[in-house]
Each structure stands twice: as structure tokens, then as C-alpha cells.
N, CA, C and O of each residue as an XYZ file, in Angstrom:
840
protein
N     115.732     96.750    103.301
C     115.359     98.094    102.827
C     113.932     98.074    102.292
O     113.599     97.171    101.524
N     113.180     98.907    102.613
C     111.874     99.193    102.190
C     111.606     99.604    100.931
O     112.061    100.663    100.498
N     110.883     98.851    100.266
C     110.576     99.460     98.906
C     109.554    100.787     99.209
O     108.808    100.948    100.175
N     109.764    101.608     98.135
C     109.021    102.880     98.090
C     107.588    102.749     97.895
O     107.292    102.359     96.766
N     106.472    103.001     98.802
C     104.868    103.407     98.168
C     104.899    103.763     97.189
O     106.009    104.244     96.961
N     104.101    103.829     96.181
C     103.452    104.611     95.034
C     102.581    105.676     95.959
O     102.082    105.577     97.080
N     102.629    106.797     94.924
C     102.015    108.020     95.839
C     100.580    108.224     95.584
O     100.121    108.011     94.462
N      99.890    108.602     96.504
C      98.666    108.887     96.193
C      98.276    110.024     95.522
O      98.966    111.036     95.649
N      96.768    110.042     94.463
C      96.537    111.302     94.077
C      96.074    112.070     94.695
O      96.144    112.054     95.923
N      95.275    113.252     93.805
C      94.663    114.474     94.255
C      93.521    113.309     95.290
O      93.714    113.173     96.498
N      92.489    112.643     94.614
C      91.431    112.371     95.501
C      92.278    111.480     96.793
O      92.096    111.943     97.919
N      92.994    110.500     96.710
C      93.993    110.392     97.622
C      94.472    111.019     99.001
O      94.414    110.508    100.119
N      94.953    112.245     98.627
C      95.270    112.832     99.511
C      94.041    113.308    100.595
O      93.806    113.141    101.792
N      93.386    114.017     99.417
C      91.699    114.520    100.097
C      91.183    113.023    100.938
O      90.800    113.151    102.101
N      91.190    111.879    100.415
C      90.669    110.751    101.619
C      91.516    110.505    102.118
O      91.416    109.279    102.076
N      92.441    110.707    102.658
C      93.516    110.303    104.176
C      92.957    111.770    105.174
O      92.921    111.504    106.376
N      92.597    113.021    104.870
C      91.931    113.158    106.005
C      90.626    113.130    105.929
O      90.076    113.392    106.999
N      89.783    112.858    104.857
C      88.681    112.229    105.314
C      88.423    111.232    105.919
O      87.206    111.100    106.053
N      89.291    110.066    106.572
C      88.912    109.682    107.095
C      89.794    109.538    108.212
O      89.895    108.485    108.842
N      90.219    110.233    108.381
C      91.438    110.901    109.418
C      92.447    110.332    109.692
O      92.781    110.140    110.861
N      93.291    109.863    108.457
C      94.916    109.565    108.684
C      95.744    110.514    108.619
O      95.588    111.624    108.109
N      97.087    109.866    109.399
C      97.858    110.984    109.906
C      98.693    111.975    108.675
O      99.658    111.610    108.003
N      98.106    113.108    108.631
C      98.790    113.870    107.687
C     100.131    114.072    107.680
O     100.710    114.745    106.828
N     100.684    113.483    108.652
C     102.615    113.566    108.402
C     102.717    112.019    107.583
O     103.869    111.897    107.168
N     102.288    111.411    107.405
C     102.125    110.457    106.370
C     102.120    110.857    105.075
O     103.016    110.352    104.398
N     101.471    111.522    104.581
C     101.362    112.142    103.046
C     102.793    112.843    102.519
O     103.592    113.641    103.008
N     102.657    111.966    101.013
C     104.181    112.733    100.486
C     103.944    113.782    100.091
O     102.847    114.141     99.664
N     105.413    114.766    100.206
C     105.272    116.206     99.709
C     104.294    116.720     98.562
O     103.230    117.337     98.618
N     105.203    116.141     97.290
C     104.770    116.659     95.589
C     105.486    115.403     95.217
O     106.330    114.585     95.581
N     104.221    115.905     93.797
C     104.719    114.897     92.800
C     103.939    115.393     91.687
O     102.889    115.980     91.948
N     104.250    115.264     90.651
C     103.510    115.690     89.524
C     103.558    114.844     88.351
O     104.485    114.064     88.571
N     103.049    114.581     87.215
C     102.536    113.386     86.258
C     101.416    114.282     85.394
O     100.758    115.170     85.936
N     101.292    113.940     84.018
C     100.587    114.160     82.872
C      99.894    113.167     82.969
O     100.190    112.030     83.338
N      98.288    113.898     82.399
C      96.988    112.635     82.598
C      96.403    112.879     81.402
O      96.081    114.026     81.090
N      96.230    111.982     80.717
C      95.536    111.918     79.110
C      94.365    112.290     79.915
O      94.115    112.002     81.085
N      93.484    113.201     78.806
C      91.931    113.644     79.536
C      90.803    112.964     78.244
O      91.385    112.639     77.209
N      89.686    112.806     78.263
C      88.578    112.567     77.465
C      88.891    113.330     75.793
O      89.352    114.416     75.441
N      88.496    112.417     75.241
C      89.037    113.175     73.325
C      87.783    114.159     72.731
O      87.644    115.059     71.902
N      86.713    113.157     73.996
C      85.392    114.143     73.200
C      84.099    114.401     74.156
O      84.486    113.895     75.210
N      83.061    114.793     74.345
C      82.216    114.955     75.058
C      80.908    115.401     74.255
O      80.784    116.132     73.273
N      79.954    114.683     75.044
C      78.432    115.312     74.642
C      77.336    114.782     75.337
O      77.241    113.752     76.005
N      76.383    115.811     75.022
C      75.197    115.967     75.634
C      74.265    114.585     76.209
O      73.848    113.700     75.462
N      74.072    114.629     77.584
C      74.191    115.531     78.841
C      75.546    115.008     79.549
O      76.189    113.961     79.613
N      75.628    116.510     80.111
C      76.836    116.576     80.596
C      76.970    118.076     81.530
O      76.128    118.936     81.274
N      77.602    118.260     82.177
C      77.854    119.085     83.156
C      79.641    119.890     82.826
O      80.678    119.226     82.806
N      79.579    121.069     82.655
C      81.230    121.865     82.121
C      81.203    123.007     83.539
O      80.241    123.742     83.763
N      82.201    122.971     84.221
C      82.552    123.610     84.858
C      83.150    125.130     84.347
O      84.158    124.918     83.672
N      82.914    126.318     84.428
C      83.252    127.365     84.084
C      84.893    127.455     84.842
O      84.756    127.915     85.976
N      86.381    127.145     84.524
C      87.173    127.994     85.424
C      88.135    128.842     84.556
O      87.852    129.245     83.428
N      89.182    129.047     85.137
C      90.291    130.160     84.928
C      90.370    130.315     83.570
O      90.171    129.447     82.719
N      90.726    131.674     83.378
C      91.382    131.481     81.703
C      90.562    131.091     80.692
O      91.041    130.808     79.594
N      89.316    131.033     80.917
C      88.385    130.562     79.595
C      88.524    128.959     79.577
O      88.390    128.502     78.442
N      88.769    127.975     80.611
C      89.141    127.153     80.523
C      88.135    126.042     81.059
O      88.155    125.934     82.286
N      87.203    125.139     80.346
C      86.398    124.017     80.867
C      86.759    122.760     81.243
O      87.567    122.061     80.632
N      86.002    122.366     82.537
C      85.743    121.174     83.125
C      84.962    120.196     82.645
O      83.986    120.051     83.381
N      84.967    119.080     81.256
C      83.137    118.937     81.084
C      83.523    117.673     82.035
O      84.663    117.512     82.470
N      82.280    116.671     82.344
C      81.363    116.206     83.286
C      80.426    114.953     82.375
O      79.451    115.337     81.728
N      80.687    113.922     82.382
C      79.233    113.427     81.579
C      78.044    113.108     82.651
O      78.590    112.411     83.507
N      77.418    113.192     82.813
C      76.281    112.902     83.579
C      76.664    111.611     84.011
O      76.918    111.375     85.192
N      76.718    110.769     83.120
C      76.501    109.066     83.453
C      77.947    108.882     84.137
O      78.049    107.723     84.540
N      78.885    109.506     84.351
C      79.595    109.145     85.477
C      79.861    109.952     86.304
O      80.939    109.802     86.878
N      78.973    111.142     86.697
C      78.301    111.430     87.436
C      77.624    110.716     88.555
O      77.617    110.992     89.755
N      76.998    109.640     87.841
C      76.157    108.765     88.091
C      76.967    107.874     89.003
O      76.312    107.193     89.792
N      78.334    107.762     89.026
C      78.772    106.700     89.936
C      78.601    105.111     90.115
O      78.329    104.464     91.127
N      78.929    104.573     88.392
C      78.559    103.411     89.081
C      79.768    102.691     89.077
O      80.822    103.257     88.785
N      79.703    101.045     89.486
C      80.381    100.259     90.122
C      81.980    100.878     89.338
O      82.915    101.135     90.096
N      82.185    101.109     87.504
C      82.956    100.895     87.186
C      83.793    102.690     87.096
O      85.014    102.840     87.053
N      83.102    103.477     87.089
C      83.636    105.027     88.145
C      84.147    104.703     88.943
O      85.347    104.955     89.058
N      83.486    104.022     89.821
C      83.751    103.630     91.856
C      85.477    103.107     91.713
O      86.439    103.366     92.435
N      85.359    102.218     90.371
C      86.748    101.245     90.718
C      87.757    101.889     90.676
O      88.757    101.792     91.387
N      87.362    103.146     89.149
C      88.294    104.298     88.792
C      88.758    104.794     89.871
O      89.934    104.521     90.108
N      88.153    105.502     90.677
C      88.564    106.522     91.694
C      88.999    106.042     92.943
O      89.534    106.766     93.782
N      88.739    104.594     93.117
C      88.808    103.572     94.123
C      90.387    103.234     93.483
O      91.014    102.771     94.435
N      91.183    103.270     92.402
C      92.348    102.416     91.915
C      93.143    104.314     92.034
O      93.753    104.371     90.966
N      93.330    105.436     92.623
C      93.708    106.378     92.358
C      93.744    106.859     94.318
O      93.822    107.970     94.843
N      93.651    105.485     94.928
C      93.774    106.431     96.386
C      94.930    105.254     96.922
O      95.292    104.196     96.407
N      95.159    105.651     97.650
C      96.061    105.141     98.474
C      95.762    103.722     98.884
O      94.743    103.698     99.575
N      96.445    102.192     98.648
C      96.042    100.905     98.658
C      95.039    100.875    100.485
O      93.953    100.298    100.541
N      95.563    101.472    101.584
C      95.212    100.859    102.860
C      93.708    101.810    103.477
O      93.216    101.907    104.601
N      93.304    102.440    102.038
C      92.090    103.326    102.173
C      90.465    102.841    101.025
O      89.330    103.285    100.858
N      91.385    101.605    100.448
C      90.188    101.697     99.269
C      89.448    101.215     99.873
O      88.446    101.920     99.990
N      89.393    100.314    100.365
C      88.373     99.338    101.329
C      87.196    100.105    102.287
O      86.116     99.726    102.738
N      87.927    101.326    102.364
C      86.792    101.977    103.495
C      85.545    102.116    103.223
O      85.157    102.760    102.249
N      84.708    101.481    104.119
C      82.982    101.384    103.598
C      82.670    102.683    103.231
O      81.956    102.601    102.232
N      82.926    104.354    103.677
C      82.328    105.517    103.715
C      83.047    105.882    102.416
O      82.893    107.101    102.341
N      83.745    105.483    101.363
C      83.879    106.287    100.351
C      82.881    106.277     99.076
O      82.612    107.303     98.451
N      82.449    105.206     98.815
C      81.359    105.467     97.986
C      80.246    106.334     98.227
O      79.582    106.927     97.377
N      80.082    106.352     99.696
C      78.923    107.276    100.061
C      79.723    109.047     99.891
O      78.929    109.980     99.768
N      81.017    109.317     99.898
C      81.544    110.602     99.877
C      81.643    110.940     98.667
O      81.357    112.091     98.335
N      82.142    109.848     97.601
C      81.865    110.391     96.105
C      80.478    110.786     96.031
O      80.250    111.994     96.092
N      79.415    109.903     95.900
C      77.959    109.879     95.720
C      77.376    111.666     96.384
O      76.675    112.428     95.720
N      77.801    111.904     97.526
C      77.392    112.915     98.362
C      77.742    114.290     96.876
O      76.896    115.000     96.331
N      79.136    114.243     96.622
C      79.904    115.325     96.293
C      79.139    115.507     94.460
O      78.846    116.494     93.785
N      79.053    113.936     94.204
C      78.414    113.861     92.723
C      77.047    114.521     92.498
O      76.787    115.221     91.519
N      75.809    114.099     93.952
C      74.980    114.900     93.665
C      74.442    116.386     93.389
O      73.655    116.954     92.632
N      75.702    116.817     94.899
C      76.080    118.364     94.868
C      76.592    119.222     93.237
O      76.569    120.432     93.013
N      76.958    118.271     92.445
C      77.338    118.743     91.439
C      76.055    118.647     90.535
O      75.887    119.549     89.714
N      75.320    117.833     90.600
C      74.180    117.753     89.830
C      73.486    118.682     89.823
O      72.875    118.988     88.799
N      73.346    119.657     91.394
C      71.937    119.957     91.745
C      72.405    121.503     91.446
O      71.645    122.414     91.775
N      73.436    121.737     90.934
C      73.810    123.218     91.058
C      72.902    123.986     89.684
O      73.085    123.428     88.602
N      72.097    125.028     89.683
C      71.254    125.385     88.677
C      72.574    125.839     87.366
O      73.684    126.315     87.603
N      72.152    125.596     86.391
C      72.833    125.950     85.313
C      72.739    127.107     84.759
O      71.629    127.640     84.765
N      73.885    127.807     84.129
C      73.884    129.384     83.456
C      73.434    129.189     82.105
O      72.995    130.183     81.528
N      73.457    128.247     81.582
C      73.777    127.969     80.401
C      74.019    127.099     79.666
O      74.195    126.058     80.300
N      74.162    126.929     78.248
C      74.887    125.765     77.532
C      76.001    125.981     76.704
O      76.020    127.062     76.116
N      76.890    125.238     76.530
C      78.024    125.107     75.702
C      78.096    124.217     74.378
O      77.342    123.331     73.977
N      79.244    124.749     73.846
C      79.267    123.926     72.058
C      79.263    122.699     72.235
O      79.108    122.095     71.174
N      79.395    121.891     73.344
C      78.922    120.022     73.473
C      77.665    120.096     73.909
O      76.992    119.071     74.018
N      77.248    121.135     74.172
C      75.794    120.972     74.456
C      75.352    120.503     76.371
O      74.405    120.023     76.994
N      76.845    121.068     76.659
C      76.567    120.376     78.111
C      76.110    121.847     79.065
O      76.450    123.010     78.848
N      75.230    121.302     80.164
C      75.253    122.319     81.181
C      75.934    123.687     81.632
O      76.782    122.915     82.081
N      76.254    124.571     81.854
C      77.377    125.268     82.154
C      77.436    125.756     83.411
O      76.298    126.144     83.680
N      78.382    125.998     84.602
C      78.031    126.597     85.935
C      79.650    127.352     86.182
O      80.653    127.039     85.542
N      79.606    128.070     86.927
C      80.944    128.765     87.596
C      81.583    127.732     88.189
O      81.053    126.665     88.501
N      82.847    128.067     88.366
C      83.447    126.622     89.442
C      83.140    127.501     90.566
O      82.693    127.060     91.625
N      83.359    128.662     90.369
C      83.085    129.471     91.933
C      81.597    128.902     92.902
O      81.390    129.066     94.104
N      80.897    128.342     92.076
C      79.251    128.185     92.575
C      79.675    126.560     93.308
O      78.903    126.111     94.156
N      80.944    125.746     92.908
C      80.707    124.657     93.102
C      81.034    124.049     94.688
O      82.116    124.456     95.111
N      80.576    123.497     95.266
C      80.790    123.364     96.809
C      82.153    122.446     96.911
O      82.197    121.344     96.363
N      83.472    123.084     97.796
C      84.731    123.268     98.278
C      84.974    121.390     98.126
O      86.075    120.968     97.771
N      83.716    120.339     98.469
C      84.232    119.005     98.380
C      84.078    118.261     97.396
O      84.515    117.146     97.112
N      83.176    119.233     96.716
C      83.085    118.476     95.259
C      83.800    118.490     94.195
O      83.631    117.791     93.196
N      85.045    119.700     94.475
C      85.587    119.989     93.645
C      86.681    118.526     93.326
O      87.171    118.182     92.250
N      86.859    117.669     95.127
C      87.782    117.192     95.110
C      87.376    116.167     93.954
O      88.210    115.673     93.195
N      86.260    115.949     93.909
C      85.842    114.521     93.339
C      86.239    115.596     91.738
O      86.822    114.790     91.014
N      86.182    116.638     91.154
C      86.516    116.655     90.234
C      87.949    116.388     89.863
O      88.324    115.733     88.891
N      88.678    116.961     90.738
C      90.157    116.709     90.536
C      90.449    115.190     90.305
O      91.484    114.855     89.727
N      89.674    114.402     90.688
C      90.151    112.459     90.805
C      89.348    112.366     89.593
O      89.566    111.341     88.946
N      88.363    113.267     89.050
C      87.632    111.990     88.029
C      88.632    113.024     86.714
O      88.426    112.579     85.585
N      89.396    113.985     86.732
C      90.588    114.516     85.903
C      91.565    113.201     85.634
O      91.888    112.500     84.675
N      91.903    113.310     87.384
C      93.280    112.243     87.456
C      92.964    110.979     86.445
O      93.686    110.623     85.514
N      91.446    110.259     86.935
C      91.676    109.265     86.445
C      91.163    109.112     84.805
O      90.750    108.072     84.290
N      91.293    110.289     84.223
C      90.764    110.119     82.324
C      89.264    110.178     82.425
O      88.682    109.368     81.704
N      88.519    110.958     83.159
C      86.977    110.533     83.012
C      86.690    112.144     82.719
O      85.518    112.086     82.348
N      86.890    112.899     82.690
C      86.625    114.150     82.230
C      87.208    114.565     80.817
O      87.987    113.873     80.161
N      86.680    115.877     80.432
C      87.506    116.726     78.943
C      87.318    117.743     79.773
O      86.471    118.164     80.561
N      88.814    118.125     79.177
C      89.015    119.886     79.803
C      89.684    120.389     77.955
O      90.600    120.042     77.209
N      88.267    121.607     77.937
C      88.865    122.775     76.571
C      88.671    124.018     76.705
O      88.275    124.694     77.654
N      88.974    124.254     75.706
C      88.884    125.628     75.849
C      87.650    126.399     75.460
O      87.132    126.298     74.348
N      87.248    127.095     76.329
C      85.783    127.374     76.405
C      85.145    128.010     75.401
O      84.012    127.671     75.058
N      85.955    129.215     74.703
C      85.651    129.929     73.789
C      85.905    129.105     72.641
O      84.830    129.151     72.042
N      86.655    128.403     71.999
C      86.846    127.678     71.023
C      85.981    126.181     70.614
O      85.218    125.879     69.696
N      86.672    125.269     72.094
C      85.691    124.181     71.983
C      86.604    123.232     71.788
O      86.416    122.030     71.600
N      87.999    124.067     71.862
C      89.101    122.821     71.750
C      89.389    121.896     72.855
O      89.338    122.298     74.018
N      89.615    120.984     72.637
C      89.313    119.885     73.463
C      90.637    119.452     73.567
O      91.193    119.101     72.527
N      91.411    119.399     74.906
C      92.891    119.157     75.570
C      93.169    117.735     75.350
O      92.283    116.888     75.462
N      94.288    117.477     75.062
C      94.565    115.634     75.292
C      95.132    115.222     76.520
O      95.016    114.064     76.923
N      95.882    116.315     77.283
C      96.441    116.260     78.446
C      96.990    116.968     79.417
O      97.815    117.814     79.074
N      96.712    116.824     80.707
C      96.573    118.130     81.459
C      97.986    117.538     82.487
O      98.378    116.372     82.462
N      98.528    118.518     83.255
C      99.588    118.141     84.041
C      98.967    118.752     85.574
O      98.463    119.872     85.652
N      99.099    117.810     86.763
C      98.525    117.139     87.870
C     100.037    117.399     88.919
O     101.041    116.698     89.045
N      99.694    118.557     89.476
C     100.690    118.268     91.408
C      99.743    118.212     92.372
O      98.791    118.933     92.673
N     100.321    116.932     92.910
C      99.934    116.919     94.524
C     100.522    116.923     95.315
O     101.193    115.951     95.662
N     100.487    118.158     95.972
C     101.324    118.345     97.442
C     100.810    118.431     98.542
O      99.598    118.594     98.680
N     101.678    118.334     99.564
C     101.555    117.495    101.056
C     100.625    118.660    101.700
O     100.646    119.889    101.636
N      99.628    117.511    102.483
C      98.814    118.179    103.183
C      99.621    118.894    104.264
O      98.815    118.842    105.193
N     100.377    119.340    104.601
C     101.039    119.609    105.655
C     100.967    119.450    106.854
O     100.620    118.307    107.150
N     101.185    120.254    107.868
C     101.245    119.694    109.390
C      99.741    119.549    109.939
O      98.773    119.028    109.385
N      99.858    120.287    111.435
C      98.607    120.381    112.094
C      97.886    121.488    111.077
O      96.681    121.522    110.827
N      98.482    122.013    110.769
C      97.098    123.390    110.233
C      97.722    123.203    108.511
O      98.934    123.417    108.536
N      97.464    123.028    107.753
C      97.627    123.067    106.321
C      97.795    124.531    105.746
O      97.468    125.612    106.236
N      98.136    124.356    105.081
C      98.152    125.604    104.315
C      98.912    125.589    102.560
O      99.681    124.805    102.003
N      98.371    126.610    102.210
C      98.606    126.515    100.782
C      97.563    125.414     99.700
O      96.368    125.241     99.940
N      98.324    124.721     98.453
C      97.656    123.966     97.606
C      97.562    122.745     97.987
O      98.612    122.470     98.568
N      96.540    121.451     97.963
C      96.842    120.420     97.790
C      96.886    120.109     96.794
O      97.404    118.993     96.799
N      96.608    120.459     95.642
C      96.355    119.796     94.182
C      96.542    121.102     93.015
O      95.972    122.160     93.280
N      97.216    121.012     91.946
C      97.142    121.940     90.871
C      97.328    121.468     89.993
O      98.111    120.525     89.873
N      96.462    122.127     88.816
C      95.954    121.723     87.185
C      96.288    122.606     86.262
O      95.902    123.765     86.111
N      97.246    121.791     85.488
C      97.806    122.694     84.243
C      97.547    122.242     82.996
O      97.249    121.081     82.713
N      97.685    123.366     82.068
C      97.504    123.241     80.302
C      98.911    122.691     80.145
O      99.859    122.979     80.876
N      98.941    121.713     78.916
C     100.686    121.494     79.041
C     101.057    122.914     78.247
O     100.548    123.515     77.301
N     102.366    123.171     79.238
C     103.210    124.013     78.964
C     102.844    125.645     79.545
O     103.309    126.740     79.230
N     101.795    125.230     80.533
C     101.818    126.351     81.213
C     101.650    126.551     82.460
O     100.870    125.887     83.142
N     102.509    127.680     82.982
C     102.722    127.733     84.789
C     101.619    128.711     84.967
O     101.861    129.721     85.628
N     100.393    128.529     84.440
C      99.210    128.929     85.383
C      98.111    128.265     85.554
O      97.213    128.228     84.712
N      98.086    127.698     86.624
C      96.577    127.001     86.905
C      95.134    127.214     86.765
O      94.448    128.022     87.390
N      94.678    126.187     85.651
C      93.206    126.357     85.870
C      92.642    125.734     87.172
O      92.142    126.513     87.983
N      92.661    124.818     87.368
C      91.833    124.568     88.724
C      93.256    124.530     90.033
O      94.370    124.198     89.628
N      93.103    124.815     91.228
C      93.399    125.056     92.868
C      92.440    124.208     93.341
O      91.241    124.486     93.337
N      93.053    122.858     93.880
C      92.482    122.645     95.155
C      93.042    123.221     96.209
O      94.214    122.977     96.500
N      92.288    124.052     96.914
C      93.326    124.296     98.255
C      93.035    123.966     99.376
O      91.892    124.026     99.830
N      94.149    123.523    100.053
C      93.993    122.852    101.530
C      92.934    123.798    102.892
O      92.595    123.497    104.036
N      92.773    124.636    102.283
C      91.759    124.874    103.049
C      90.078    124.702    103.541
O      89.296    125.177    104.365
N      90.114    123.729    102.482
C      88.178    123.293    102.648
C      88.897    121.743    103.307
O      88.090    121.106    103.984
N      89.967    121.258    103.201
C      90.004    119.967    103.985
C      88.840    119.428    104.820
O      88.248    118.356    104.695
N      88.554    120.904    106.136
C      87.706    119.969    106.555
C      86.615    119.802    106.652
O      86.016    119.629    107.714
N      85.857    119.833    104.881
C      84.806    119.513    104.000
C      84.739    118.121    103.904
O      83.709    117.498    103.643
N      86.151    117.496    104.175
C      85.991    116.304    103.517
C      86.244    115.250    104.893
O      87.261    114.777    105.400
N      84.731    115.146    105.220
C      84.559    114.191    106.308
C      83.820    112.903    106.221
O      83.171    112.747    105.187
N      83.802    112.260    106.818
C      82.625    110.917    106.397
C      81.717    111.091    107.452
O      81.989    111.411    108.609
N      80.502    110.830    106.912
C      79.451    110.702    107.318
C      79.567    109.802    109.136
O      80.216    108.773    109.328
N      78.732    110.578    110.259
C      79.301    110.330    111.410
C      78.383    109.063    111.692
O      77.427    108.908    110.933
N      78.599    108.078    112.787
C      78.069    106.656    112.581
C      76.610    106.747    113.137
O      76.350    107.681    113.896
N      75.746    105.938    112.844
C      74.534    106.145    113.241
C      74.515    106.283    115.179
O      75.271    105.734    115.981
N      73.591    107.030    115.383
C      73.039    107.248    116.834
C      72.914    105.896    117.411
O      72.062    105.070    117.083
N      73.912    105.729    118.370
C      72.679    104.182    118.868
C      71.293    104.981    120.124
O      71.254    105.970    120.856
N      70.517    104.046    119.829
C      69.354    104.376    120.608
C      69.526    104.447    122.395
O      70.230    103.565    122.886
N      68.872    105.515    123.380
C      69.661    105.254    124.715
C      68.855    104.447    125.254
O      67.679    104.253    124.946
N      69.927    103.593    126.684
C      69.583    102.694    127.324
C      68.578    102.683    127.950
O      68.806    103.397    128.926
N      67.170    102.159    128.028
C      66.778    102.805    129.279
C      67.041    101.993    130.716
O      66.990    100.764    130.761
N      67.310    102.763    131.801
C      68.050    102.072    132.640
C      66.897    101.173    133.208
O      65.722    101.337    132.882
N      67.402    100.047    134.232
C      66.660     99.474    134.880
C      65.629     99.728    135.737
O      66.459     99.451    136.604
N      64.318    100.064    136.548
C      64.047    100.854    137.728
C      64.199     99.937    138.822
O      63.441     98.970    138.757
N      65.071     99.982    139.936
C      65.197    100.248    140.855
C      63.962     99.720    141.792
O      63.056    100.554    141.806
N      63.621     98.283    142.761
C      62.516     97.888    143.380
C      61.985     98.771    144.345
O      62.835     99.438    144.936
N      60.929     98.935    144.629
C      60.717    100.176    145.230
C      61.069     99.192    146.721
O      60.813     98.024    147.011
N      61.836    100.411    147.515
C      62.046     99.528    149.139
C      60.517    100.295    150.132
O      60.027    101.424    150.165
N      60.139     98.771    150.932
C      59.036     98.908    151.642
C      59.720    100.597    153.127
O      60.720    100.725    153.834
N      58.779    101.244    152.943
C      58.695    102.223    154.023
C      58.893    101.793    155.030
O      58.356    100.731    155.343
N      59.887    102.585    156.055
C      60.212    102.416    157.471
C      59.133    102.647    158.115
O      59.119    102.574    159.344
């Protein structure tokens, strides 16, 4: 008898078709509580979403380095971490988040932007750096700062997807601040392999005239 996989997360799911595994592979749902960040400050990046409800962001893992990479690298599926193109898909999605102009500032003193402004693949990388404790999500108007947010990931579905892959809750409430939805999926591609250069063919000896 087969022992059971451990399931993959939100960023998880999003890299099995980035790099194009078979979506009848992916488990339905599953859901789990994720301790989030206790505190945050300046610089930093806060996502504007639902409900008066913030995303913050610190810059420096933003930044992506080796020990982010491992984070989000220990939150996907074991037969995907290895893939050379994921550091380059976080990195891609991290800068996109950098470069978005800011509305504003908030009581940590961080950046402020719409999630609406934020581009469909970057969001995914927010949902994994949630999953894995590297963000604070509060409340925007106050400044209260969440200890733990509750996390479903459900199945990418068939040939054509549809509906949520990922949803983010306040504990104790059935309305979502952040939607990933399966419809930017196919945002999340890897970078296509370099051009090889063309052959040039051989020429051909010229034959002496009849």
C-alpha cells in the first residue's frame, strides 16, 4: 500500500503548471492555518486588498535570497524543487512587485499599492511567501497585525480550470481577502530555452558544365 504524498501549496500548485505537470495529478483541497509575521517595518511593500485588509512585503525578501529561495523551495511539491527555472520565476514575479509605483504610505511606514495594480503571477509568489510565514497581513485602518491566516488549495482542475486555486482567510471568517484564481494559470510559465543559433548548411561543389 502506498503511503500518502504530503500536499502541495498555493505556490505548489501554481509550479506544476508552470512547468507543465499533469494537472489530474494535483489534489483537490486542503486547508491549514499559517502563523504570519508579528511585526513589520520600513522598507517594505503592503498590498492594498479586500475588506480594509493588508499584505505587507519586506523588501529584503523581496530580494530573494538563498534563504527565501529555500522557504518557497520547502512549500512545493518534492519532484519540482530541483527545477533550474524556479528561482528565475520567483525573481521575475519579485521584481514585478517592486516596480509597481506606489499610492502611498502606511502606519509601518511601508509602500502602499492596490492588489488590483498587481500582475496575475505575482500574486502567486505572494500567496507562498503567506504560506510560508514571510509576510504580515493587518488590518489596514487600524494597523493590527494578524497572527494567523487560514490557507485552501484547490485542484487545478481538468483541461480548462476554472474557479479558485488558492483562498485567504481572517481566522473565523468565510470571506476572502486574497483569490488566487485559476484563471491567470497561464501566467505562470518558465522562461522558453534559449534560441540555438541556425545551421548554416553545407554548399554543395559546384558540378563542371555539360
Amino acid at each position: 500500500m502506498k503511503r500518502p504524498q504530503p500536499l502541495p501549496g498555493i505556490g505548489g500548485l501554481a509550479c506544476l503548471a508552470a512547468i507543465g505537470l499533469s494537472q489530474a495529478q494535483t489534489p483537490y483541497m486542503r486547508e491549514r492555518t499559517v502563523a504570519v509575521l508579528p511585526s513589520m517595518a520600513s522598507p517594505c511593500l503592503s498590498l492594498l486588498a479586500k475588506d480594509g485588509v493588508s499584505i505587507s512585503l519586506l523588501d529584503s525578501t523581496l530580494e530573494l535570497d538563498q534563504s527565501t529561495l529555500d522557504k518557497l523551495s520547502a512549500n512545493l511539491p518534492v519532484r519540482i524543487r530541483s527545477n533550474r527555472h524556479m528561482p528565475q520565476l520567483w525573481r521575475e514575479r519579485a521584481s514585478a512587485l517592486l516596480a509597481i509605483a506606489a499610492q502611498g504610505h502606511d502606519r509601518f511606514g511601508c509602500r502602499t499599492v492596490a492588489i488590483e495594480g498587481v500582475p496575475p503571477g505575482s500574486l502567486y509568489l505572494v500567496g507562498s511567501l503567506i504560506e510560508t510565514s514571510q509576510a504580515a497581513v493587518a488590518d489596514a485602518r487600524s494597523g493590527h497585525l494578524f497572527k494567523e491566516v487560514t490557507v485552501r488549495a484547490g485542484d487545478m482542475g481538468a483541461d480548462k480550470p476554472s474557479g479558485a486555486l488558492g483562498t485567504f482567510y481572517l481566522a473565523g471568517s468565510d470571506d476572502p481577502f486574497l483569490v488566487l484564481s485559476n484563471g491567470v494559470l497561464d501566467t505562470l510559465t518558465p522562461p522558453p530555452p534559449p534560441e540555438r543559433p541556425a545551421l548554416t548548411p553545407l554548399l554543395a561543389p559546384e558540378l563542371p558544365l555539360q
